[in-house]
C-alpha positions in Angstrom: 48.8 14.1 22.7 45.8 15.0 20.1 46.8 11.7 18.4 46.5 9.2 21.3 43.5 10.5 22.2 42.2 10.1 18.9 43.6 6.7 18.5 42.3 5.8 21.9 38.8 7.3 20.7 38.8 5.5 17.4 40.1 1.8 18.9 37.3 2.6 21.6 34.7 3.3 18.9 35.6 0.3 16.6 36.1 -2.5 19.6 32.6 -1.3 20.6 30.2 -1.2 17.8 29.5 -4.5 15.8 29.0 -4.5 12.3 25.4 -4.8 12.3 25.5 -1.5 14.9 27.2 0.1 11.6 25.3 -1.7 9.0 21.6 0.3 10.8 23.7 3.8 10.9 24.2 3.3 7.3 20.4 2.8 7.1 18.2 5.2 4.8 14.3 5.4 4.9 12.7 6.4 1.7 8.5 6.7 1.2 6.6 4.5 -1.6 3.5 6.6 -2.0 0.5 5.3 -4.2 -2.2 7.6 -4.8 -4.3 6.8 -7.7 -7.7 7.6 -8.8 -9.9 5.0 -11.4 -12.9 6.4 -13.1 -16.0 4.2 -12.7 -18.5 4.6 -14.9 -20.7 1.6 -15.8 -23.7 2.2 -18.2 -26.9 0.0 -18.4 -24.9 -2.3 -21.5 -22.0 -2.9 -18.8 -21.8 -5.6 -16.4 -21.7 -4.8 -12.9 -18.0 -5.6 -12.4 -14.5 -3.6 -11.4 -11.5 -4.7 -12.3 -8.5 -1.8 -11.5 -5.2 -2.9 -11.5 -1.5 -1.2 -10.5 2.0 -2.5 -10.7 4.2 -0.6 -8.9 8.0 -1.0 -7.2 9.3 -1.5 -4.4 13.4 -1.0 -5.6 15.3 2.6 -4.7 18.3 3.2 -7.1 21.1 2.9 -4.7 20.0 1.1 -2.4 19.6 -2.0 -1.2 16.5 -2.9 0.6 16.3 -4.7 4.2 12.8 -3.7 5.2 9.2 -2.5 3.4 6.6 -1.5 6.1 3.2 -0.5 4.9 2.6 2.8 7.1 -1.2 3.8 5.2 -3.9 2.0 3.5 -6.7 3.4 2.7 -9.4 3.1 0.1 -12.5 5.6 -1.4 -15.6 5.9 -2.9 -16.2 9.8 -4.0 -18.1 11.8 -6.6 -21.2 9.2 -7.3 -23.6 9.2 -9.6 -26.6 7.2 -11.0 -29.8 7.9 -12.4 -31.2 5.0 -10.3 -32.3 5.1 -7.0 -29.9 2.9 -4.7 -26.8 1.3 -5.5 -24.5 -0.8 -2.9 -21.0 -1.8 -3.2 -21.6 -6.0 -3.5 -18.2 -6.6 -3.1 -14.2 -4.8 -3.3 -11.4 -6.8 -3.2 -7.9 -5.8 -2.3 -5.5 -8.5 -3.6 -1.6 -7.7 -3.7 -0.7 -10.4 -6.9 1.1 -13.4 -5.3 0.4 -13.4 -2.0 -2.6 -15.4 -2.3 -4.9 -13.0 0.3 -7.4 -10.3 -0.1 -9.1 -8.2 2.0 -12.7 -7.5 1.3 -15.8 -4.9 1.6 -18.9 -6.2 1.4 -22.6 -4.8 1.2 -21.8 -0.9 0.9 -24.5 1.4 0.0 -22.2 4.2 -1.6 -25.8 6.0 -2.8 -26.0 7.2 0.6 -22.4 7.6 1.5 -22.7 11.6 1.5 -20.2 11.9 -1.6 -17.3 10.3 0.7 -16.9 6.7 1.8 -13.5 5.6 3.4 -12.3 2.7 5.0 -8.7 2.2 6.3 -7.9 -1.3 5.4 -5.3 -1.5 7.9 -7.1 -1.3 10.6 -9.1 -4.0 9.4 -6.3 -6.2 7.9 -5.2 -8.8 10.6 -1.8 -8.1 11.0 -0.6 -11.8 9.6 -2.2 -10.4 6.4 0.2 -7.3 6.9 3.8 -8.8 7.6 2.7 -11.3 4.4 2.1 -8.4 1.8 5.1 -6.4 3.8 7.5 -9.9 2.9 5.5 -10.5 0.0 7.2 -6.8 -0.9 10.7 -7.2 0.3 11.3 -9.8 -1.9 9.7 -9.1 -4.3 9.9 -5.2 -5.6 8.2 -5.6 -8.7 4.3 -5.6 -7.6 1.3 -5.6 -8.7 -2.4 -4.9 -6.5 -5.7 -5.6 -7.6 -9.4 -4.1 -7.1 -11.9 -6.1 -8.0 -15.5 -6.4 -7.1 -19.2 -5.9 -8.3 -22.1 -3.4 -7.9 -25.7 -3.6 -7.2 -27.0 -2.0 -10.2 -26.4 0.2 -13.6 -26.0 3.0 -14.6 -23.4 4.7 -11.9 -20.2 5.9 -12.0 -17.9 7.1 -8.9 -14.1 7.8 -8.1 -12.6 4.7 -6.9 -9.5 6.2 -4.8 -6.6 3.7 -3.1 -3.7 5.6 -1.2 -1.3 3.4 -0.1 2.4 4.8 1.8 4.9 2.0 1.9 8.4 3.2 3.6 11.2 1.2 2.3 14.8 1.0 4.3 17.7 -0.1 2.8 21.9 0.6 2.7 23.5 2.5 0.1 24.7 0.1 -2.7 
C-alpha cells in the first residue's frame, strides 16, 4: 500500500511539472558585490582628468549562469580636499566596456558637497541602458567598467567610491 501511493505520488509529480518547472527549482542566486574606493589626488602639474578602471566577473564556479540582474549602483565623492576655493565635478562617466553607453554627471560642485556626495545611478539610468549592461553581462562574464571624467580646477584630491551589487542565477554544472 506505502508503494502505490508512492508510485502514484511520484508519476503524479513527474506528469505534472515540466522540465523548465525543474530546471528554476534547481536554480541558485549568488551576489556580485563591487565595492571599491580610487584615491584622487591631482596636484597643480596634473591635468584635470580621471581615469579609474575595474575588470571584474560575472562566472560562479559551478554554475552555470541564466540571468545577471544589477540590484545597486551607486557612486561617491567623500573626504575632499583642495587648497583652492571651489572645485566642480565637470564631468563622470560610467561606461561598462563593450556596451557602447555611459551614463554621466555633469556640473557637480563637490567643494560644497558637505564631505558626502551620492548619486544612485540606477535611478537615473533608463532602464534600456539597464537590461543592455544586465545582457551585456550574461554573456559576457569577463567585464570591465570605466570612470572617467574631468575637474574644474587643481590641486584636490577626494575618495572616488562605486558600489555596485550584481545577483547572478544560474544551475549547478
Amino acid at each position: 500500500m506505502k508503494y502505490t501511493f508512492l508510485l502514484i505520488a511520484l508519476a503524479l509529480f513527474t506528469f505534472s511539472c515540466s522540465e523548465e518547472d525543474v530546471k528554476a527549482a534547481l536554480e541558485q542566486d549568488a551576489p556580485i558585490v563591487i565595492d571599491k574606493t580610487y584615491d584622487v589626488d591631482l596636484s597643480e602639474d596634473d591635468p584635470k582628468t580621471i581615469t579609474k578602471e575595474e575588470s571584474f566577473s560575472t562566472s560562479i564556479s559551478g554554475l552555470t549562469v541564466t540571468d545577471v540582474k544589477i540590484e545597486e549602483l551607486t557612486i561617491s565623492v567623500e573626504n575632499y580636499s583642495s587648497s583652492i576655493g571651489s572645485v566642480k565635478l565637470n564631468e563622470l562617466s560610467f561606461t561598462l566596456e563593450g556596451t557602447n553607453t555611459s551614463w554621466s554627471i555633469t556640473d557637480v560642485d563637490i567643494s560644497t558637497a558637505n564631505d558626502a556626495f551620492t548619486v544612485n545611478v540606477l535611478e537615473d539610468l533608463a532602464s534600456a541602458i539597464i537590461s543592455t549592461y544586465e545582457e551585456h553581462l550574461l554573456s559576457n562574464p569577463e567585464a570591465k567598467f570605466i570612470l572617467s571624467g574631468t575637474v574644474s580646477d587643481v590641486p584636490v584630491s577626494f575618495d572616488l567610491k562605486l558600489y555596485m551589487k550584481l545577483t547572478v542565477t544560474g544551475r549547478p554544472s
